[in-house]
C-alpha positions in Angstrom: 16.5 -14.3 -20.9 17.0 -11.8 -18.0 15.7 -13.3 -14.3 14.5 -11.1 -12.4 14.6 -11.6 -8.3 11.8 -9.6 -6.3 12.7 -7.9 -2.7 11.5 -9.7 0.0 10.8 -7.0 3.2 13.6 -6.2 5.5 13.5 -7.8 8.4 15.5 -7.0 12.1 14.8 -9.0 15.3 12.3 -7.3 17.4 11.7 -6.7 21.6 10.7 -10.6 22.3 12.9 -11.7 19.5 10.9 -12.5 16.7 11.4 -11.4 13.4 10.0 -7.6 12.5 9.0 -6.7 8.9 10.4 -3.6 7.8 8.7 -1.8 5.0 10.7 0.7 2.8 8.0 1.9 0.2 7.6 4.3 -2.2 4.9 5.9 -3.7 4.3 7.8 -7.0 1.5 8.9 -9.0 0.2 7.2 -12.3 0.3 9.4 -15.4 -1.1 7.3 -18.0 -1.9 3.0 -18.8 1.1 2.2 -19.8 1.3 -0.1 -17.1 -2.0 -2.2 -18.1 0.5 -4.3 -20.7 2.5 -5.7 -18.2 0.2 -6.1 -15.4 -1.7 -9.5 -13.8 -5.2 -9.6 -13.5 -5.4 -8.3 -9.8 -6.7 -8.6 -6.7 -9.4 -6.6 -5.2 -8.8 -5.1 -2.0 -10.7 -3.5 0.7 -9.4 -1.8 3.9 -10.2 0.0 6.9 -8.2 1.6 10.3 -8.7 0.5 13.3 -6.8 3.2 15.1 -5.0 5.8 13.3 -1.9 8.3 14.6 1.9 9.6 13.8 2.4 6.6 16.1 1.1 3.5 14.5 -1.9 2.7 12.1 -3.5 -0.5 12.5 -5.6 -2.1 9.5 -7.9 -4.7 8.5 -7.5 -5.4 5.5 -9.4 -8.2 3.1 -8.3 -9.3 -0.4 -10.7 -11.2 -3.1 -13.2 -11.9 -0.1 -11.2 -14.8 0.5 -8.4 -13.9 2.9 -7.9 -11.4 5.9 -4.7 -9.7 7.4 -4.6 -7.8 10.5 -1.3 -5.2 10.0 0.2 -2.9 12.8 2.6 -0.6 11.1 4.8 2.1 13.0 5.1 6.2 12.2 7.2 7.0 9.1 11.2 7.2 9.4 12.0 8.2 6.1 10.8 6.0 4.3 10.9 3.1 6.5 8.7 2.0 8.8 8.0 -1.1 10.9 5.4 -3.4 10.0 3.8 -6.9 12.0 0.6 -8.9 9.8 -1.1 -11.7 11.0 -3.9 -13.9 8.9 -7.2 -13.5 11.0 -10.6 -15.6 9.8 -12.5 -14.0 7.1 -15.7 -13.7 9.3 -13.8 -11.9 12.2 -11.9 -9.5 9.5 -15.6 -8.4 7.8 -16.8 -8.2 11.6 -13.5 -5.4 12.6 -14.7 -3.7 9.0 -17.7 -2.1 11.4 -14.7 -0.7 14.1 -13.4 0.9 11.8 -12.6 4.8 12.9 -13.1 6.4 9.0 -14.4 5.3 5.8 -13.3 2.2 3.5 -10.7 2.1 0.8 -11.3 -0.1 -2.1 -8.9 -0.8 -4.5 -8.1 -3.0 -7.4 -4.0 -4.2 -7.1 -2.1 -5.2 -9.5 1.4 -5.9 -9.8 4.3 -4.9 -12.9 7.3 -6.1 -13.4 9.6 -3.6 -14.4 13.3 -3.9 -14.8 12.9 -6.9 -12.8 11.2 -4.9 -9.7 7.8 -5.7 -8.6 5.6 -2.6 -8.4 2.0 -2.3 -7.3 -0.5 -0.3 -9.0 -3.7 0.6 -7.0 -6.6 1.5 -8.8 -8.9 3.0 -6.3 -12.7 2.5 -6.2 -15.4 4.8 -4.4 -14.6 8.1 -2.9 -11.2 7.6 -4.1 -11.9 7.0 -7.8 -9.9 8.9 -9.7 -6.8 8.6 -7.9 -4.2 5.5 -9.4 -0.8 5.1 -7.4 2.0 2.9 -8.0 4.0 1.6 -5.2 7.1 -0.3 -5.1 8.9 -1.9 -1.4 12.6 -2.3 -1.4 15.3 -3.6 0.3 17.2 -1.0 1.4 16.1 2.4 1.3 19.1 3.8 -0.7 18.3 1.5 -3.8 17.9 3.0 -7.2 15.1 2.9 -8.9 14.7 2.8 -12.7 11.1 4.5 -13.0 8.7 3.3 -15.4 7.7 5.7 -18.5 3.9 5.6 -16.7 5.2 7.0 -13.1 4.8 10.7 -12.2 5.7 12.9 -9.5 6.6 11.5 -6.4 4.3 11.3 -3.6 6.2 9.3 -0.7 6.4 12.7 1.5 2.7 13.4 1.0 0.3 12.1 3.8 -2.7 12.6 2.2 -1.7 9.7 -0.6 -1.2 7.3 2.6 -4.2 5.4 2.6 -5.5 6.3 6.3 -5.4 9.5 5.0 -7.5 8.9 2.0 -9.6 6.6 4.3 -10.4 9.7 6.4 -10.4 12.5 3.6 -11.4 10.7 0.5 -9.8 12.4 -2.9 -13.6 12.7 -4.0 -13.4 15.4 -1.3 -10.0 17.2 -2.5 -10.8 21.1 -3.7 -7.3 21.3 -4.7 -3.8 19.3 -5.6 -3.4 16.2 -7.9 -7.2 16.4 -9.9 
């Protein structure tokens, strides 16, 4: 029996000297359910920005109607970027929904273990159905990655595949590219 330990985000000591998330993701597109086997039941998901820029993004975010994360994550370097979540009430994260500056992504997560990594697969609902993506964090952006038999071509690069993007310009909308 092979165990398997999951990356936890990196982390580096930020301006008042807390601890800062790093998130080193990357992002490909689905090409077929090979992934359903292996996955858990999932957890629905919907999102919306609050402000969106190269800068920073900031986003609501509320999972199975039961809990609600504010997250503030930094421009792109690579693929790294910084990342701060807090927990925020329920009633105050469906009441930041109606701030929001586009539309509302919703999504179906699941995760799948593969070669003991931990990758997420988002199903997306609404004026993004259509469009699966897996994603996968790491640890250190120079770790190699074993792709599954159901990952395609790589979208990390793309901004239209971040999901402000697809918040603002819905893949319903898309004349050309991944359809």
């Amino acid at each position: 029996m092979r165990i398997c330990t999951v990356p936890r985000a990196a982390t580096q000591i930020g301006f008042n000297g807390a601890d800062m998330g790093i998130e080193i993701e990357r992002k490909f597109l689905i090409i077929d359910d090979g992934w359903r086997a292996a996955a858990n039941n999932g957890r629905h998901i919907r999102q919306a920005y609050l402000a969106s820029s190269s800068v920073s993004t900031v986003r609501i975010r509320i999972t199975d109607e039961t809990r609600a994360r504010l997250t503030i994550k930094s421009g792109f370097r690579g693929f790294e970027r910084d990342e701060f979540e807090y927990d925020v009430p329920l009633k105050d994260a469906q009441a930041m929904l109606e701030l929001r500056q586009s539309g509302i992504i919703e999504k179906v997560r699941y995760e799948v273990m593969h070669t003991c990594m931990r990758w997420e697969v988002d199903v997306f609902e609404g004026e993004n159905a259509g469009l699966t993506l897996a994603e996968i964090e790491l640890d250190d952006a120079d770790t190699e990655l074993s792709l599954p038999s159901w990952v395609g071509s790589e979208v990390s690069g793309d901004a239209r595949f971040q999901n402000s993007a697809l918040a603002a310009v819905p893949f319903a909308t898309w004349r050309t590219g991944v359809k």
